[in-house]
TORDO-684883 format. One record per residue: residue number from 1; x, y, z of N, C-alpha, C in turn. Coordinates in Angstrom, 3 decimals. Example, Ala and Ser with C-alpha at 12.3 -4.5 7.8 and 13.67 -1.06 7.14 Angstrom:
REM residues 2
pos, neast, nnorth, nup, caeast, canorth, caup, ceast, cnorth, cup
1, 13.190, -5.690, 7.800, 12.300, -4.500, 7.800, 13.200, -3.300, 7.800
2, 12.850, -2.250, 7.080, 13.670, -1.060, 7.140, 12.900, 0.030, 7.870
END
This chain:
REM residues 117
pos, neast, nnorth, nup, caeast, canorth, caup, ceast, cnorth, cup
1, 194.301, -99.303, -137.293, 193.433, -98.172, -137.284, 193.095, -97.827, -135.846
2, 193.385, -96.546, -135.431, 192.954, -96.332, -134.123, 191.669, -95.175, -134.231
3, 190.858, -95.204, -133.118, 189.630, -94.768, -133.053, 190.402, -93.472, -132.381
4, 190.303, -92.009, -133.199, 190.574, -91.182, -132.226, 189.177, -90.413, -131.082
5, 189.893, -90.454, -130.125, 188.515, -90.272, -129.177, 189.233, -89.021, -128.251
6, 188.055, -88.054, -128.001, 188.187, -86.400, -127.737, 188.380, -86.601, -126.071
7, 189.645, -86.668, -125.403, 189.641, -87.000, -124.154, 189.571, -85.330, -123.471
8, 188.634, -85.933, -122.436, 187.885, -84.842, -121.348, 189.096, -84.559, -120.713
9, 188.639, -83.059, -119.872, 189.438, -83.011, -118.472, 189.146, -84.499, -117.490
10, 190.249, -84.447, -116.647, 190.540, -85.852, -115.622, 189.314, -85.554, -114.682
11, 189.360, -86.580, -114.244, 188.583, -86.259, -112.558, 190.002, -86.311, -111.746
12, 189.592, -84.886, -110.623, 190.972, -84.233, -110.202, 190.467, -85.132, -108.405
13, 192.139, -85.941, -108.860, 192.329, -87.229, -107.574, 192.266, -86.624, -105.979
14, 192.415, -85.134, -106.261, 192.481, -85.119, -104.447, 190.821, -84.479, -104.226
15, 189.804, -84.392, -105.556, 188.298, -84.313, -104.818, 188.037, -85.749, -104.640
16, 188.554, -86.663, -105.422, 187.886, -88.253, -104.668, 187.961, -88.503, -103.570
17, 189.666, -88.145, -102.884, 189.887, -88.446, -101.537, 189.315, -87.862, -100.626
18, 188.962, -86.396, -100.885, 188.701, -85.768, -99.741, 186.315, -85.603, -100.049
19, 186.148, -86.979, -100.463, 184.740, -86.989, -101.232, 183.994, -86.027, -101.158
20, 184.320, -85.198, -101.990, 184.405, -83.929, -102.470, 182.859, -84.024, -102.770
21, 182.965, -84.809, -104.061, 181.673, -85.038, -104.906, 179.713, -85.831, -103.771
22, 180.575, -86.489, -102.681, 179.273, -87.009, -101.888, 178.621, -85.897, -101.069
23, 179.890, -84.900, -100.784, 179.536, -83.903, -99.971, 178.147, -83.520, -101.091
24, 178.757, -82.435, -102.362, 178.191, -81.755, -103.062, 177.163, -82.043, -103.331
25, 177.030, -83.621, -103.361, 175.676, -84.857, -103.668, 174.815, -84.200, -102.568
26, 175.276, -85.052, -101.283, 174.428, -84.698, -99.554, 173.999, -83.397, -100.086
27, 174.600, -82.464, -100.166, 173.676, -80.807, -100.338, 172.678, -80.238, -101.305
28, 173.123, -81.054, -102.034, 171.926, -80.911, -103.007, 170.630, -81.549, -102.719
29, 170.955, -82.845, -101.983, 169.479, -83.492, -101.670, 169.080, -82.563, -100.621
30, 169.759, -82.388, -99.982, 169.335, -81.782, -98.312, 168.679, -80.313, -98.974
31, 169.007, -79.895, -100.043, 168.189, -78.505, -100.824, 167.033, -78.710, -101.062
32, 167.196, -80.022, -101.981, 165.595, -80.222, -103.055, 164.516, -80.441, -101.774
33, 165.232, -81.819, -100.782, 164.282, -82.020, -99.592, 163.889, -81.116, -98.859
34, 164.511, -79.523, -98.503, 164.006, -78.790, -98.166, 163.178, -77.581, -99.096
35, 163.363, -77.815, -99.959, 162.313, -77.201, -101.162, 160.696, -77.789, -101.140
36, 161.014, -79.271, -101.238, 159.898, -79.825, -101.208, 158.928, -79.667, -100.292
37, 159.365, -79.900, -99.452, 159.245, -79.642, -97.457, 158.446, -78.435, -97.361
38, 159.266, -77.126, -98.225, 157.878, -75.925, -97.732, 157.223, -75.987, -99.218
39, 157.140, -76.546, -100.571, 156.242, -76.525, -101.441, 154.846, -77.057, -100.164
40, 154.984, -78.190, -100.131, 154.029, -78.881, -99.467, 153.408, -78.241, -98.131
41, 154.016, -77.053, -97.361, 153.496, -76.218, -96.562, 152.753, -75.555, -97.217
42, 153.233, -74.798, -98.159, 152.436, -73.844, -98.541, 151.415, -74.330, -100.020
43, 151.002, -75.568, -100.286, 150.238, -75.688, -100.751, 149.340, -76.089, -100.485
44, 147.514, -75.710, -100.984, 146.348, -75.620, -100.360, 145.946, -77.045, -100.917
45, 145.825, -77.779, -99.741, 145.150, -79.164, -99.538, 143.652, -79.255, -100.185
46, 142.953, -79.445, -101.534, 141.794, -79.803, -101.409, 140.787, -80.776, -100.537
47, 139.826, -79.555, -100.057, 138.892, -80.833, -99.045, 139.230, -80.060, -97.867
48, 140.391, -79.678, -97.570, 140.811, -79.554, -96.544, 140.446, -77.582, -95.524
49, 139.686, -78.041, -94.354, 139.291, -76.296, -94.245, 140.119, -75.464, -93.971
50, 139.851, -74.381, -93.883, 140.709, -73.363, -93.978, 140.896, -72.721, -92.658
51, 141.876, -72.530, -91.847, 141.709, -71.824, -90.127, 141.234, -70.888, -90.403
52, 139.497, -70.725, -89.654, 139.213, -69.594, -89.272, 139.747, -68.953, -87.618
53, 138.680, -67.587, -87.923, 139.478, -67.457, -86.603, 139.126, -67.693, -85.460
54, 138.144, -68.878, -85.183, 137.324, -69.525, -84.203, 138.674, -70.394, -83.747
55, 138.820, -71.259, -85.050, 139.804, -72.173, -84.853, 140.900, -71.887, -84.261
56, 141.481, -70.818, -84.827, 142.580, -70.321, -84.619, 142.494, -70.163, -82.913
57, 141.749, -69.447, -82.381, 141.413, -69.280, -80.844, 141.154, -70.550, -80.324
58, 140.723, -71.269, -81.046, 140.423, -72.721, -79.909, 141.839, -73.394, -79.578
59, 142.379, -73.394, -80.836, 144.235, -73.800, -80.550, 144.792, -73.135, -80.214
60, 144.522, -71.844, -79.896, 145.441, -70.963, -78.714, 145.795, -71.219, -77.336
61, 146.942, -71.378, -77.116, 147.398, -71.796, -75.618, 148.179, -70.127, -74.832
62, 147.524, -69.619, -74.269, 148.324, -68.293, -73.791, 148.990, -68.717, -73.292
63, 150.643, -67.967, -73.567, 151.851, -68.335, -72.947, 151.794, -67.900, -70.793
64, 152.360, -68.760, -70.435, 152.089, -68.980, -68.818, 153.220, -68.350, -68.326
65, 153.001, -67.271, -67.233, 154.155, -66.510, -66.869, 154.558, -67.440, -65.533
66, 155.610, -67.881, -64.891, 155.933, -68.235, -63.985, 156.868, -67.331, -62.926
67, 155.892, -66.317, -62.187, 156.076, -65.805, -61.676, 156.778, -66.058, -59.987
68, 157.362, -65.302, -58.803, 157.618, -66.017, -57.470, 156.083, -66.076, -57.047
69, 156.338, -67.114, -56.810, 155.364, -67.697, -55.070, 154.783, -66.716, -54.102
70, 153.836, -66.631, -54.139, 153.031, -65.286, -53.597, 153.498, -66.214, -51.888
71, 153.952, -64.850, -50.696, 154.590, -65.543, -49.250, 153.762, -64.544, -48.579
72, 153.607, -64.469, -47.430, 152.879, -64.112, -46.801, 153.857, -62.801, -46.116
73, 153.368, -61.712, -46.029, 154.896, -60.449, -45.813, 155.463, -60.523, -44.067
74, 154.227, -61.182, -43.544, 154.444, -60.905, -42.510, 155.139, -62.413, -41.574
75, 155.533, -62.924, -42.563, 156.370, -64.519, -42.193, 157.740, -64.890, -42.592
76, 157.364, -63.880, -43.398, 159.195, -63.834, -44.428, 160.188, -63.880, -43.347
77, 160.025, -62.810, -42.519, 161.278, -62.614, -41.549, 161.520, -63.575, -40.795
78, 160.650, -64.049, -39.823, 160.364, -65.091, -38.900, 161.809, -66.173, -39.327
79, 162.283, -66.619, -38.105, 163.154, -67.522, -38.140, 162.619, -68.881, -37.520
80, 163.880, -69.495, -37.712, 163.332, -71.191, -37.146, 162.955, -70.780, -35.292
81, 162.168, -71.589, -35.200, 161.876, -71.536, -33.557, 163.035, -72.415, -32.749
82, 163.298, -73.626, -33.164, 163.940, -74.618, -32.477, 165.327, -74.161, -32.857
83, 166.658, -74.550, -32.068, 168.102, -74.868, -32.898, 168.570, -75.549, -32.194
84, 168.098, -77.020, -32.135, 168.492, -78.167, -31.538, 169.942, -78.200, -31.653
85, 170.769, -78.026, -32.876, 171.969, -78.118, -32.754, 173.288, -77.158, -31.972
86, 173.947, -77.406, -31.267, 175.218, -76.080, -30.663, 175.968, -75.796, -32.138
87, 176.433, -76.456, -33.337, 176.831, -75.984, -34.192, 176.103, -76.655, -35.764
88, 176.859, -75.975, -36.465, 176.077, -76.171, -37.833, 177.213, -77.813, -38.717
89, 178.319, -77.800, -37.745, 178.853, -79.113, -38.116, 178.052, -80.500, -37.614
90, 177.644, -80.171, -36.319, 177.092, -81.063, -35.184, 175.732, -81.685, -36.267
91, 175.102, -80.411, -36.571, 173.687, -80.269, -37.497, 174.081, -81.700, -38.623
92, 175.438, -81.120, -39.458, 175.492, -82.331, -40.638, 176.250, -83.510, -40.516
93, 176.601, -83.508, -39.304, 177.135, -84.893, -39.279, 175.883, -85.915, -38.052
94, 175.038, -85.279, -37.539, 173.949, -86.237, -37.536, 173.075, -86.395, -38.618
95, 172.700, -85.354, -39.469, 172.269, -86.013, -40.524, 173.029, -87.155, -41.634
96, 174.232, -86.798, -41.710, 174.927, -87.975, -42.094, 174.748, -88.980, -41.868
97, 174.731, -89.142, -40.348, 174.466, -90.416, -39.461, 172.917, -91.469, -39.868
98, 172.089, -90.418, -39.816, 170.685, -90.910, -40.299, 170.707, -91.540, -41.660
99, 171.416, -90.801, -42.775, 171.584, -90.884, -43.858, 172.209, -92.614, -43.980
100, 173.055, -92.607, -43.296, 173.745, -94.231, -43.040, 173.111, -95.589, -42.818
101, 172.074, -94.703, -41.713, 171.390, -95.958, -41.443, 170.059, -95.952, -41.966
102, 169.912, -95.063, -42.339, 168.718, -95.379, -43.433, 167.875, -96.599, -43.975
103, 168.733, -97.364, -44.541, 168.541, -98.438, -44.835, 167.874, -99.538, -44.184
104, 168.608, -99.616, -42.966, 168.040, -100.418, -41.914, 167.219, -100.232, -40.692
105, 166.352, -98.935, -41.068, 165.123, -98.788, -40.083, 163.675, -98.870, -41.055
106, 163.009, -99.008, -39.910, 161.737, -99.498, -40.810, 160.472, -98.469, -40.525
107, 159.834, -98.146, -41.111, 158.529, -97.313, -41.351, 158.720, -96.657, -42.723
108, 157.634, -95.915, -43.093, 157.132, -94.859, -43.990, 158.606, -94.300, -44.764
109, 158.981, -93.220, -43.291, 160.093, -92.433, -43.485, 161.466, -92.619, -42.930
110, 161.306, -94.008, -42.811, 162.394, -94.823, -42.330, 162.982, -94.638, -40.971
111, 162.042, -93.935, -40.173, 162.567, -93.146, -39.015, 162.453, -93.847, -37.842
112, 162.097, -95.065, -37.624, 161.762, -95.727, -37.000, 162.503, -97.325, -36.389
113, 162.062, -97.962, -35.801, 162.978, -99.080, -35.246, 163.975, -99.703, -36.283
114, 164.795, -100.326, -35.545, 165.694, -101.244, -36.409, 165.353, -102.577, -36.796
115, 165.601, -102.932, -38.398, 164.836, -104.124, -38.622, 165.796, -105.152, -38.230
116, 166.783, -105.244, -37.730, 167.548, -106.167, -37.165, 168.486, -105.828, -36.034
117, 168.685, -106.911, -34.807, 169.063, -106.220, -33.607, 170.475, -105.692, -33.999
END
């Protein structure tokens, strides 16, 4: 005696491989969790007060414009006084130089004697 039994459509082998079905899973949670997410925004907390518009102004932060640097008009132009250097190579390869020894002078701004002869 065999039990006849009403066979379903298959589960189709290339959504297993390509996990078809975890995707579809992941999106559905990632729905409900964002359902939930604004239920709970937009529902009124008992107990809880309500923003007036005192409040509302006390947590106001006016947005901060960062405007240029107020300069003085009559300094703008003005150039360097000194130009110790004859060229602008001369200029970066003593600073290089400083840059080198850096290490081994001693003060504040390092500008100063050598800590070893």
């Amino acid at each position: 005696m065999s039990a006849l039994r009403e066979i379903g459509p298959s589960t189709p082998f290339f959504d297993l491989l390509q996990h078809r079905y975890q995707q579809l899973w992941v999106q559905e949670q990632k729905a409900t969790q964002k359902a939930v997410k604004l239920e709970k925004k937009h529902k009124v907390i008992l107990g809880k007060l309500y923003e007036t518009r005192s409040s509302q102004l006390r947590k106001y932060k006016p947005p901060v414009e960062l405007g240029a640097l107020w300069h003085m008009p009559h300094f703008q132009k003005v150039g360097p006084h000194l130009d110790t250097f004859p060229t602008e190579a001369d200029r970066q390869k003593a600073f290089k130089a400083h840059r080198e020894e850096h290490a081994v002078r001693q003060g504040t701004l390092r500008m100063g004697n050598y800590s070893h002869p």
